[in-house]
Structures are given as C-alpha cells and as structure tokens.
C-alpha positions as CSV (number, residue, x, y, z in Angstrom):
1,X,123.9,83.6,126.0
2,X,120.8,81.8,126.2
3,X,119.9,83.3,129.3
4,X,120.1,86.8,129.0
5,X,118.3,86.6,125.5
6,X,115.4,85.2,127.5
7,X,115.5,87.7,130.1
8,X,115.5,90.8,127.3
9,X,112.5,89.0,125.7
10,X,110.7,88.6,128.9
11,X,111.2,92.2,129.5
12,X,110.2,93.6,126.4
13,X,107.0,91.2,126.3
14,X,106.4,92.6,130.0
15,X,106.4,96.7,128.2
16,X,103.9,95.6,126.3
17,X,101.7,93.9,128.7
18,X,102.2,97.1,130.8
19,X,101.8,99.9,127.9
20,X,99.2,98.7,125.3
21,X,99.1,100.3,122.0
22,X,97.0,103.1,121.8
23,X,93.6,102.8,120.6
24,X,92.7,104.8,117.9
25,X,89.4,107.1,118.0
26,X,86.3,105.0,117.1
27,X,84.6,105.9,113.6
28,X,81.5,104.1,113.7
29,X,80.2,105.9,110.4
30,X,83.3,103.8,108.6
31,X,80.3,101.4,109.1
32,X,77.9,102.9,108.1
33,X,75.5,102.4,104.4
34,X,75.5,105.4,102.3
35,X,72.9,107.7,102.2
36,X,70.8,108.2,99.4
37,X,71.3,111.7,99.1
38,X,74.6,112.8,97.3
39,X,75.3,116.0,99.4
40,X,74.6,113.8,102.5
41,X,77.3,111.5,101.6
42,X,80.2,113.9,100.4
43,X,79.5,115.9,103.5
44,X,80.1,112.5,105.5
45,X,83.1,112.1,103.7
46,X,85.0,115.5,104.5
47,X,83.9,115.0,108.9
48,X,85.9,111.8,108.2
49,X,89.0,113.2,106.9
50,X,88.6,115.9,108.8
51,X,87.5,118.7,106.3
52,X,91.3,118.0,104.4
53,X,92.3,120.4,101.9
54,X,93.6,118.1,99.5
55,X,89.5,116.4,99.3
56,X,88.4,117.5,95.7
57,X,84.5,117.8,95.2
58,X,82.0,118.9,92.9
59,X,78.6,117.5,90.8
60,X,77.9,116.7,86.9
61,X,74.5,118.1,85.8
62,X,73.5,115.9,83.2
63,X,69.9,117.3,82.6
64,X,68.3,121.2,84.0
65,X,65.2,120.3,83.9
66,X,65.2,117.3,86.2
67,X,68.1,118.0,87.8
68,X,70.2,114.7,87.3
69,X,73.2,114.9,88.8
70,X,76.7,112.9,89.4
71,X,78.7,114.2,92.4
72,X,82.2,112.8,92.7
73,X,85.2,113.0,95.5
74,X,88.9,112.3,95.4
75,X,92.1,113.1,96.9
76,X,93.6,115.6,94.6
77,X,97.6,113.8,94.6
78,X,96.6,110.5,95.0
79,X,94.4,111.3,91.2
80,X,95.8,111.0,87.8
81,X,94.4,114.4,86.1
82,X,94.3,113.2,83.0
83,X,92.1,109.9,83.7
84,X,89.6,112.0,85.8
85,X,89.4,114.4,83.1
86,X,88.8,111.7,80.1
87,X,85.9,110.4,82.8
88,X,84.0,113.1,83.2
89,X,84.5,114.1,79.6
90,X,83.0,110.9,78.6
91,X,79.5,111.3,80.9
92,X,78.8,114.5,79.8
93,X,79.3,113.6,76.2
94,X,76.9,110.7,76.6
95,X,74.6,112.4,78.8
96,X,71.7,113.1,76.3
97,X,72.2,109.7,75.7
98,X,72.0,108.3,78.9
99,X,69.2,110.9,79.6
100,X,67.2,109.4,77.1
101,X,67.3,105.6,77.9
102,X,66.5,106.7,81.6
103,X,63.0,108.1,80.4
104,X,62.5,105.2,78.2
105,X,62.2,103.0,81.7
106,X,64.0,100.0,80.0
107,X,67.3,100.8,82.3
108,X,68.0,101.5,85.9
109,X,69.8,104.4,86.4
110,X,72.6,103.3,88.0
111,X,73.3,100.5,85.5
112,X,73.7,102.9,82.7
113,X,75.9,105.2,84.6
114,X,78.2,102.2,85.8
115,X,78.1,100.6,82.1
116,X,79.2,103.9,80.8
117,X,82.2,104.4,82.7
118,X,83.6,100.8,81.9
119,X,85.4,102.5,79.0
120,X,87.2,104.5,81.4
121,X,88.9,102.1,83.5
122,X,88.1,99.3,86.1
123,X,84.8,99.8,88.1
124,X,83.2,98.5,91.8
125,X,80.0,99.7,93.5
126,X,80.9,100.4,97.1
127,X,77.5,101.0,99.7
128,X,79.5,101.7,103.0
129,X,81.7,104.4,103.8
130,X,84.6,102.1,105.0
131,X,84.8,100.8,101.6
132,X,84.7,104.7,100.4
133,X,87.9,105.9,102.1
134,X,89.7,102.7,101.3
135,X,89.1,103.3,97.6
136,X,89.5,107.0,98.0
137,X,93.0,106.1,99.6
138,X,93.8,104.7,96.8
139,X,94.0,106.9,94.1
140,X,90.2,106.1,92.7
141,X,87.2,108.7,92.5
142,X,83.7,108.4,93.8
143,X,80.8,108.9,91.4
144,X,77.7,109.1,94.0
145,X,74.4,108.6,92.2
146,X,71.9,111.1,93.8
147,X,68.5,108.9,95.1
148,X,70.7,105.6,95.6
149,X,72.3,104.5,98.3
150,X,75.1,103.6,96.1
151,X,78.7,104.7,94.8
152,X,80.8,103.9,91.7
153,X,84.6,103.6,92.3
154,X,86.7,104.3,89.3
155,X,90.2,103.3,88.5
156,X,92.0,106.7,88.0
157,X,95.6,106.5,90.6
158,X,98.3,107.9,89.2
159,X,99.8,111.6,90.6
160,X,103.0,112.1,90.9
161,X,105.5,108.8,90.9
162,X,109.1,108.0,90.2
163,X,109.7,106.4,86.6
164,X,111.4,102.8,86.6
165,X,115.3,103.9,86.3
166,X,118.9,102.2,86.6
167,X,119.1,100.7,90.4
168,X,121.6,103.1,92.1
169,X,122.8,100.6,95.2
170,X,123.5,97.5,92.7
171,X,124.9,98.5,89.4
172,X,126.2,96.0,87.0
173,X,128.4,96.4,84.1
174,X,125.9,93.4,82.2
175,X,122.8,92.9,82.8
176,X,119.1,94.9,82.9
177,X,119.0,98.6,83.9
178,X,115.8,98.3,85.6
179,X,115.1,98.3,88.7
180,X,111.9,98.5,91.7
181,X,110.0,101.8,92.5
182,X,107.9,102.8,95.2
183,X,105.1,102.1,93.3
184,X,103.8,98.4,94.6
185,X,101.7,97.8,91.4
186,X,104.7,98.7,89.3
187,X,107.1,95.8,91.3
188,X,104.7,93.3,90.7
189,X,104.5,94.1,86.8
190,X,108.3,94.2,86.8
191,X,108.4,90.9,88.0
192,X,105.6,89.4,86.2
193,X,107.2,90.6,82.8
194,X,110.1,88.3,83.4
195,X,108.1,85.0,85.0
196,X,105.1,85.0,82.9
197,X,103.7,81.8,84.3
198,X,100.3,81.4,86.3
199,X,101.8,79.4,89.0
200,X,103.3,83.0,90.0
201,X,101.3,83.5,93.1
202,X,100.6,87.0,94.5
203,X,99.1,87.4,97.9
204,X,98.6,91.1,99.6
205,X,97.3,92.4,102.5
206,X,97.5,95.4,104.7
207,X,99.8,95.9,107.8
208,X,99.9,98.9,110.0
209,X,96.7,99.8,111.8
210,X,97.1,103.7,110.8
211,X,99.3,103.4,108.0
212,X,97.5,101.1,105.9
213,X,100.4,99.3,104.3
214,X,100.1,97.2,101.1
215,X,102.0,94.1,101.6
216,X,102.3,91.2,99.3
217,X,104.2,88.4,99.0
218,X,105.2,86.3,95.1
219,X,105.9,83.1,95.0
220,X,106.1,80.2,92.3
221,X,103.8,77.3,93.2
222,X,104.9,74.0,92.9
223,X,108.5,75.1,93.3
224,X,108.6,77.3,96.7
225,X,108.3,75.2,99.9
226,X,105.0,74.9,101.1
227,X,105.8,75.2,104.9
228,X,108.4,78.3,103.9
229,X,105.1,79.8,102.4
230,X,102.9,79.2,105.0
231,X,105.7,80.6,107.8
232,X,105.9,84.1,106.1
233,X,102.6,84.2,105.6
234,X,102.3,83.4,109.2
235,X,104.6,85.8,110.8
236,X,103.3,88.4,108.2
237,X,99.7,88.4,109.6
238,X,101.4,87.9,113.5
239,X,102.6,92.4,112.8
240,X,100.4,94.7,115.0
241,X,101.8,97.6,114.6
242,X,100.9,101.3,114.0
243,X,102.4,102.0,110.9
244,X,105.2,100.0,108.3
245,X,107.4,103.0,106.1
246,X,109.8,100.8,104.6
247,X,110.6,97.0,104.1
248,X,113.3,97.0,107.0
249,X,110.5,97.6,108.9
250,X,108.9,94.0,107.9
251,X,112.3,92.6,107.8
252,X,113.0,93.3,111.7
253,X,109.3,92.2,113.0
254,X,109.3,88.8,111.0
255,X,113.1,87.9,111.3
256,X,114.2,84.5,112.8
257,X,116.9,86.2,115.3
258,X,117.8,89.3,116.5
259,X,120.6,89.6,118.4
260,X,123.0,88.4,115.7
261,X,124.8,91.3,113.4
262,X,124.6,89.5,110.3
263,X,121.3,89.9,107.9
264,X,119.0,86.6,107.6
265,X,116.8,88.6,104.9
266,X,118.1,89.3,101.8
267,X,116.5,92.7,99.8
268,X,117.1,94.0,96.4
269,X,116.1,96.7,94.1
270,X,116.5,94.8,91.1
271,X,113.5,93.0,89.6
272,X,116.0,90.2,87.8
273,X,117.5,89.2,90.8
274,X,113.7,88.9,92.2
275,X,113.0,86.5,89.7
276,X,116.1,84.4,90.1
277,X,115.1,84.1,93.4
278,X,111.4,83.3,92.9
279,X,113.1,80.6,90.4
280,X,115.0,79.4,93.1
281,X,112.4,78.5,95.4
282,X,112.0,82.0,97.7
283,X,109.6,84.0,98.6
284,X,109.5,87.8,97.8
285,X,107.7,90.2,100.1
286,X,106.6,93.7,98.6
287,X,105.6,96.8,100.4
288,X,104.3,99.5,98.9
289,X,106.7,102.7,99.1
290,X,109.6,101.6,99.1
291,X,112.1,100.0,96.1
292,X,113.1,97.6,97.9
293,X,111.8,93.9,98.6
294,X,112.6,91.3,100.8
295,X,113.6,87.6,99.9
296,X,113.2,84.9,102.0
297,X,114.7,82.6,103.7
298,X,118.3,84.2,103.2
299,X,121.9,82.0,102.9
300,X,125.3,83.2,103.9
301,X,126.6,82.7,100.5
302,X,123.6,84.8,98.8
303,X,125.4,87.7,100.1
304,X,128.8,86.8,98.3
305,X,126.8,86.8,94.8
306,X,125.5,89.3,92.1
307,X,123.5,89.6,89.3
308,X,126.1,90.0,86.9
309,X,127.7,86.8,87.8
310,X,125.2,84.7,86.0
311,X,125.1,87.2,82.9
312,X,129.1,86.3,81.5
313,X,131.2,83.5,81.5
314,X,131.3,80.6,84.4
315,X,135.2,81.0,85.1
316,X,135.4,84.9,85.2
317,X,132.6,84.8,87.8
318,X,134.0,82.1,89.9
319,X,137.6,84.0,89.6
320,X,135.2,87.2,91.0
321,X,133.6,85.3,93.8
322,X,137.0,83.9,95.2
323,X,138.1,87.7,94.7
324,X,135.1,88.4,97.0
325,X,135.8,85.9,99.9
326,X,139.1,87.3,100.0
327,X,138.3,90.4,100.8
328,X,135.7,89.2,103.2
329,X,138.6,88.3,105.1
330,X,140.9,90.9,104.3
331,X,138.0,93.8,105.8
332,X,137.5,91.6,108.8
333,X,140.6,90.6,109.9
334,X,143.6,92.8,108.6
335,X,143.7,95.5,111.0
336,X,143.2,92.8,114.1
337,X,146.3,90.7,112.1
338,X,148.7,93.7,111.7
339,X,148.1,94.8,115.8
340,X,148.2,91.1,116.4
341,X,152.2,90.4,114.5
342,X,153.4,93.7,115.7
343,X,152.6,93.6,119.3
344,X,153.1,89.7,119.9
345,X,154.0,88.3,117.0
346,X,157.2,90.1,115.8
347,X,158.9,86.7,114.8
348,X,156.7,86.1,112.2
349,X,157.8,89.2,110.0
350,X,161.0,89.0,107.9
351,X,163.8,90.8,109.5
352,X,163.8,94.0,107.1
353,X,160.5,94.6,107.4
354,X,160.3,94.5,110.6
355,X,163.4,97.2,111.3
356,X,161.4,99.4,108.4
357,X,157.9,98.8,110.6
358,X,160.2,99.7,113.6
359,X,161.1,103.1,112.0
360,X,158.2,103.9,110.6
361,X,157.0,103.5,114.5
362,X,159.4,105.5,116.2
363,X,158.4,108.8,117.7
364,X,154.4,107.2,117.5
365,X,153.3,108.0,121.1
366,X,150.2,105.3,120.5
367,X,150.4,101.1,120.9
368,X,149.2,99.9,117.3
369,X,146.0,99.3,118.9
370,X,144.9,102.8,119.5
371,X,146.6,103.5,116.1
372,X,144.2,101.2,114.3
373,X,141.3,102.4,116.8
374,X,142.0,105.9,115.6
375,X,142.2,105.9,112.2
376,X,139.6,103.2,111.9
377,X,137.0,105.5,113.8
378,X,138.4,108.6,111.3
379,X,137.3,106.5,108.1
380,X,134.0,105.4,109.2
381,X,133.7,108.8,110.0
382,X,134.5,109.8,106.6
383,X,132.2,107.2,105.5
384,X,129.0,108.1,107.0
385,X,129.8,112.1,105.8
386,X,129.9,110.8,102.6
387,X,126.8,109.3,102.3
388,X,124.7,112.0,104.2
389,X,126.6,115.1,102.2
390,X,125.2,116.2,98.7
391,X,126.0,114.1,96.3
392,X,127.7,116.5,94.2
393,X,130.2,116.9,97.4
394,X,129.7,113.9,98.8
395,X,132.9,111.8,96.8
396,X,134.8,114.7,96.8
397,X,135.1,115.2,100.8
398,X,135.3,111.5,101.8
399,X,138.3,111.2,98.9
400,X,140.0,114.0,100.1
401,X,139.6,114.2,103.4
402,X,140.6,110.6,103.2
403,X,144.3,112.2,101.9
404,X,144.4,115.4,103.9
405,X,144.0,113.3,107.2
406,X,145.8,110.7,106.6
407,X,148.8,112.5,105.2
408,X,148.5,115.3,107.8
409,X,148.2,111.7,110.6
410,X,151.7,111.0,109.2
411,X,153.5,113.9,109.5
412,X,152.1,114.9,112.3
413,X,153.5,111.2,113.8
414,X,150.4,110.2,115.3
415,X,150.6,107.3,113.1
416,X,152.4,105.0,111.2
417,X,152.3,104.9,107.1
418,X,152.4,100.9,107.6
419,X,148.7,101.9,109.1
420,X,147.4,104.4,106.8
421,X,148.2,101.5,103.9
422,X,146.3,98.8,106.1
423,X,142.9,100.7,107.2
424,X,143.0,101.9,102.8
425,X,143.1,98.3,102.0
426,X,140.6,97.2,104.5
427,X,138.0,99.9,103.8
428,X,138.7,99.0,99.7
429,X,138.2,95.6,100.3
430,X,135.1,96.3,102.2
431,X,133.4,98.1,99.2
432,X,133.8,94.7,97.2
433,X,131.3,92.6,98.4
434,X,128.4,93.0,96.6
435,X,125.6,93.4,99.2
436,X,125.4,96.3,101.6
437,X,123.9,94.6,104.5
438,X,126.7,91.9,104.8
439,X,129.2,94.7,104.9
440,X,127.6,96.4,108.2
441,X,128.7,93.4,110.7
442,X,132.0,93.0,108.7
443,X,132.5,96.7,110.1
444,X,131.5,95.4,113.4
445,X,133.0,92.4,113.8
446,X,136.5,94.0,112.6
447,X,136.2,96.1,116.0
448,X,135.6,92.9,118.6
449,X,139.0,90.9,116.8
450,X,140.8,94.2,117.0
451,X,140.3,94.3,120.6
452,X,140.9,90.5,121.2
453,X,144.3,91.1,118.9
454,X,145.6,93.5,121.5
455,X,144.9,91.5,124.3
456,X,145.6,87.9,123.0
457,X,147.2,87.9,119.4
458,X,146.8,85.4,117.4
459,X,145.2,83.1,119.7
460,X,142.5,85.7,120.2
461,X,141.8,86.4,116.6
462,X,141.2,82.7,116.3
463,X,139.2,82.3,119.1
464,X,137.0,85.2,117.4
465,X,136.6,83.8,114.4
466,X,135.7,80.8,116.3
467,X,133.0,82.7,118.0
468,X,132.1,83.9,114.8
469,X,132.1,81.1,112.8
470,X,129.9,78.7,115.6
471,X,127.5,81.8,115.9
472,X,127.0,81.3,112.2
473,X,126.4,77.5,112.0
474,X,123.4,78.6,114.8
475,X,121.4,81.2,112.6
476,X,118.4,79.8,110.9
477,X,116.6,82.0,107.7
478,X,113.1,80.7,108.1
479,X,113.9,77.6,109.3
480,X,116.8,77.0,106.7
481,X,120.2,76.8,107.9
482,X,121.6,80.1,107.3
483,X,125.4,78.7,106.2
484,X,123.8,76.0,103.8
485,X,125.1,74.3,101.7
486,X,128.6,74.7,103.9
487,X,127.4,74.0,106.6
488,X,125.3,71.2,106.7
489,X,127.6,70.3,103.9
490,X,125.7,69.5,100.5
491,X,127.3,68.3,97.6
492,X,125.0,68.8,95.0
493,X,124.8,72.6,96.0
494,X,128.4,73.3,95.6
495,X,127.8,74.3,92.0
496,X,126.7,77.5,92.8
497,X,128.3,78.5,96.3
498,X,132.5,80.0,96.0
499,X,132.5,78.4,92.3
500,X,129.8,78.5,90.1
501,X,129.9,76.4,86.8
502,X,128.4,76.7,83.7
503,X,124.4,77.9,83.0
504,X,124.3,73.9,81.7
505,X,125.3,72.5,85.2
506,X,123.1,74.7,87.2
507,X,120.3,71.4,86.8
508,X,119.6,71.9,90.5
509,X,117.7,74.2,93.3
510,X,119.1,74.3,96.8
511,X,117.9,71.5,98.5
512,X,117.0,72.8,101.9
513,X,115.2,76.2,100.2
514,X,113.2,73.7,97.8
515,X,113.0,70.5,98.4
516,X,109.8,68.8,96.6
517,X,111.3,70.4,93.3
518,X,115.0,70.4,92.6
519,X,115.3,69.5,88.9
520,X,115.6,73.0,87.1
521,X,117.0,72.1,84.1
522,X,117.6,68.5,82.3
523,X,121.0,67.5,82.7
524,X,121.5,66.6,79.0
525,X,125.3,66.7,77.7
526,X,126.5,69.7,76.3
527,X,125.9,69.9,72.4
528,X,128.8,70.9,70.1
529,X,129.1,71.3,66.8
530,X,130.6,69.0,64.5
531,X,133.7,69.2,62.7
532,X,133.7,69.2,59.0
C-alpha cells in the first residue's frame, strides 16, 4: 500500500515540477508611493482594476475660493451606504471649521482631516498603492488629500451579507440557534462572545495568490498544544495556491492523509461547538466566505457526538450515543450481512424465516447481491436528487419516489420485500449519526463488504472490518492518533467517548489533544442538599 502511495506522490510532485503555476502579470505600480495630486492617484487606481464598473469616485469641495478638496474611491458592494454617507456628511458639516484652523497655520492639513473622521470609524494612512487596493478590497474608502502624497483609509465594509440564523446542517432540539456566516469578522465575534478570555488567540493571514483569502486560526493559550499550534500554523503558511473558495479547500491541502475515506478534520457551523472545542484543547481555522470552520486535530469518536448531548441529562445522552454506534454498524454492514446469511449462511436463520425469505425470493431473476447492488444504487440515487432539487420539492420526490420504486421493484419481482426493508433501515440508520462527513465513507465502505459478502460470507465481512478497523488505528489527525482514546486505550478519557457522565465528572481534557493542561474542572464531590 505503501508503495503505490509513494509512486502517486512522486507523480504528482513530478506535474508540478513539469507545469509551474502560472505567473501572474507584474504590477509594479502596486509598489509604487502615491502621488501628490488626487486626480493622479484615482486615475492610477481605475488602470489597476482595470477601469471596473463597480469603482465609485468623486471629490468634496470644502472651500471655492481655494479650491480644497477631498476626493475618495471605493468599491460600490463591498461599501456600507449608510457609513459612507454619515462620513462625508460629517466633513462637509465641519468644513468651515476645518477651513478655518487650516488658515490659522496651527494645524497640518492632513492632521485635521484624519482627526475629524475618527468619529466615523477606525482610520490608517496608507502612502502606496499596494496598501490602497488591499484596503479598497476590503470594504473601506479612500479619502486622498490633494498636495499630499498621502491617503486616509476609513472603516465603512458592510454591503450586502447574510444575518446570523439557525444552523441548517446541525439542528438541535436544546441548545443555541446560532450559527457561523460567511462573514469572517462575524465568526470571530460569535466565538469571542462565548470565550471572553485574553488567552483566546487569533492569528490571520491571507492564502490564495489571486483570491486573497482571509484565514485565521483561534486558539486558547496555555491550554492548546504548543507543537499542534505550531503544525497548523506550519502547514497553513506551506498553501501556494491560486485561490481558497471554501474551508474544504484548506482542509484537503493541510490534511495528514489522503487516501483514506474517513475525515481527519472536523468542521461545524455552530459557534458553541467551536468553543467546546477551543476549550478542549483544538485549534479552529476560519476562512472568510464560508460558514464553516475547521477544527483540528480530529478523533474518531468526535464524529459520534453532538452539541445537544452536553446540553440534557448524562444518561439520556449516553443512551443516544450507544443508539448512534449502533447504527454505525447497522449502515455499514446490514446489507453485506443479509447477502452474506442468505447466500452462504442459510443455517444461521430460523427455519420459518428462512422458507418465508425463500418465497419472498422465488421468481427474483437476481442473486441477493445484485439485489442489494440495485436498490442500493436506486437510493443513493434518490439521495443526491434530493439534495440538488428545490427544496420545496426536494423531500417530496426522494420520499416518494422512495415508495413508487420500491413498491413498483416488488411487484414487478425484481426484488425481494426482505430487501426493500433492509436498504430502508440501512439508509435510516445512516441519517443518525450526527456528522455528515463520517456518513460519506460509511456509504462507501458498505459497497467494498457487500462485495466481499458475495464472494466470502462471513469470513469476508470480517476480514473487511479487519481491514477497516487496522486502517483506522493507522490515521493520525495532526499527529494525534485518530482512534484515541480507543485505541491507544486511555482510561481517564473514557468519560466522554460511547458513555459520557455527568458535567461534574468531565474534570479532564483528552490527554493526547492537550497534554500540558488536563485539569478542566476541580474534582470536588457533588454537593446535595440536606435533609431537614
């Protein structure tokens, strides 16, 4: 396996050695100072972008007589209206004012422009045009003061953004309603609203050599693992690439392995379970655009767990998680077991089931492989038009067409209602566990034992989860063991893994995510209250 990992590697590192990245056209007036003259400057501007129709420009005359004026650029969606208009109200309401403290001498001119506009919202000088576009990029406006080689940069992003609102891929029945945006700056508030400590660390930078990508990752210091920090900061800075859309982009460049089906990041759109997991020890990675964020390093058992699970009582959710397993096992494996007892196994079924499975079989011109092949392929069919139809219509064909084919399978005797029953419990089972990305290589995996069931039976179901299981115990989530605290077995971590006690016995962290600061909580006795 080892082998023919290397040799992909070596092949893809030889494409890039072969095709480098395209360079992109050399700007060398991003270098450049600004000029001193202000039409000089905004004409500079448009040749950079290209004379874009969405580049707002225009000039504040502040006095006639000797023609003082403020010209000012922005991108007309990146700008909140309403700030831009408060701005521009505010200097020409002072501008007698200002006019008159610039013939007293006792001021320079650009001083009392900048001082002015620190009551409408955060303010930098920029002097080259590099700085310009970044700002302009943005959201922010350009006041250009004309006979200074200087620009103001004020604070006024907004345009048009989507409103924090209930998460839509991880509803709970208890528990917060809000959840991430695509909004960067409006993550990192969520999050800071809930962890209002300084020791909350914030670190951004930008990835994508055209796209300009904000990218930060949180953590808590003195309670994250230094050398898990300094890995994803690492592999963070490594990305050379064009452009980053989404965090799944991040997620595949700084992963620990590829060819494996099962997810070693974890991502969420809900800022609570952020938190828990910058409580934990993790690090969070943000990218601007997308509601989304990445936590790292990722365990097996993460996957099995929700947010509502810590928000009731300690025995409902550990009745919940054992649910969950179950039907972990019940989506992987019961097709692959049904082909597996029918085909080799018969001995195994009691007698009148087995003449009723008979029955129901006669007149079926498939083996009960290509039954299940067939009618698993027809669901995830049904599954994938689901989610790209309308919602509106969406639910309605994958239910029904759910019932119309599978009745119309039965009667038509392509296959067996023994089948129909298995695949319905399989996909149900499926939609229990919690996280979306550990329910992709269940659907994978189901395929590979269904074909070892047909050739081997039970033998070659077990040698699959074998497979499975010592593929597993090889992933690594930066550098973490991915099936930890299973496997290496720890003891102390078993509090919160299948079972997970009480709020007053969750003392600990995971030792391998933070080691150099476990204690979470002192383990003092549970109070009651007396009896009178």
């Amino acid at each position: 396996m080892r082998t023919w990992k290397k040799t992909l590697h070596q092949i893809f590192n030889r494409e890039r050695i072969l095709t480098p990245p395209a360079q992109m056209p050399d700007q060398p007036e991003l270098s450049q100072n600004l000029f001193q003259d202000t039409s000089l400057n905004i004409a500079q501007v448009k040749k950079i972008f290209g004379n874009s129709s969405d580049i707002i420009t225009g000039d504040l005359c502040l006095d006639v007589e000797t023609d003082h004026r403020i010209g000012y650029i922005f991108l007309e969606q990146l700008v909140n209206k309403a700030f831009f208009q408060d701005m521009m109200s505010t200097l020409s309401a002072r501008s007698a004012q200002l006019m008159e403290e610039i013939n007293t001498g006792f001021y320079l001119y650009p001083d009392l422009v900048k001082n002015m506009l620190r009551t409408s919202g955060e303010v930098r000088t920029v002097g080259t045009f590099a700085e310009l576009c970044e700002n302009m990029m943005c959201g922010e406006t350009i006041l250009f003061i004309n006979g200074h080689p200087l620009a103001f940069s004020v604070n006024t992003g907004g345009g048009d953004q989507r409103s924090v609102e209930e998460p839509s891929t991880q509803s709970v029945v208890r528990g917060p309603r809000d959840g991430f945006t695509e909004s960067i700056g409006t993550n990192i508030s969520l999050i800071r609203r809930r962890i209002k400590s300084p020791n909350l660390w914030l670190e951004t930078m930008k990835i994508g050599r055209v796209s300009q990508t904000t990218v930060s990752m949180m953590y808590i210091n003195g309670i994250a693992s230094d050398k898990i920090v300094a890995e994803v900061r690492t592999r963070l800075q490594r990305i050379d690439i064009d452009g980053i859309l989404e965090s799944g982009n991040i997620e595949e460049l700084i992963q620990d392995e590829t060819f494996t089906p099962f997810p070693t990041m974890y991502n969420t759109e809900r800022p609570d379970v952020a938190a828990a997991g910058l409580l934990e020890g993790r690090v969070a990675i943000l990218v601007d655009g997308t509601p989304f964020i990445l936590k790292a390093p990722a365990l097996f058992v993460q996957f099995f767990q929700s947010a509502e699970d810590y928000y009731q009582r300690s025995e409902f959710a550990t009745l919940i998680r054992i649910l969950r397993y179950i039907c972990f096992f019940i989506s992987l494996m019961a097709p692959s077991f049904y082909i597996a007892v029918t085909t080799f196994h018969q001995e195994l079924v009691p007698s009148s089931l087995l003449f009723n499975l008979a029955a129901q079989r006669e007149g079926i011109p498939f083996p009960a492989f290509v039954e299940a092949l067939l009618m698993e392929v027809t669901f995830e069919i049904l599954r994938e038009a689901g989610v790209r139809l309308p919602k509106t219509v969406g639910q309605a064909v994958s239910i029904v067409g759910a019932l119309v084919i599978g009745q119309g399978a039965v009667d038509a005797g392509l296959v067996s209602p023994a089948m129909v029953i298995v695949v319905a419990i399989t996909a149900i089972s499926n939609f229990v566990i919690p996280a979306f990305s550990m329910g992709i290589p269940i659907r994978i995996l189901r395929f590979i034992l269904m074909m070892f069931a047909a050739t081997f039976g039970l033998f070659g179901i077990t040698v699959g989860l074998i497979g499975m299981v010592q593929h597993l115990c090889t992933l690594r989530s930066f550098g973490v063991p991915y099936m930890s605290p299973m496997a290496p077995f720890v003891l102390a971590d078993q509090k919160d893994t299948i079972i997970r006690l009480p709020q007053w016995g969750l003392f600990s962290r995971p030792r391998f995510i933070s080691p150099k600061n476990q204690i979470r909580e002192n383990n003092s006795p549970q109070t009651k209250p007396e009896r009178e």
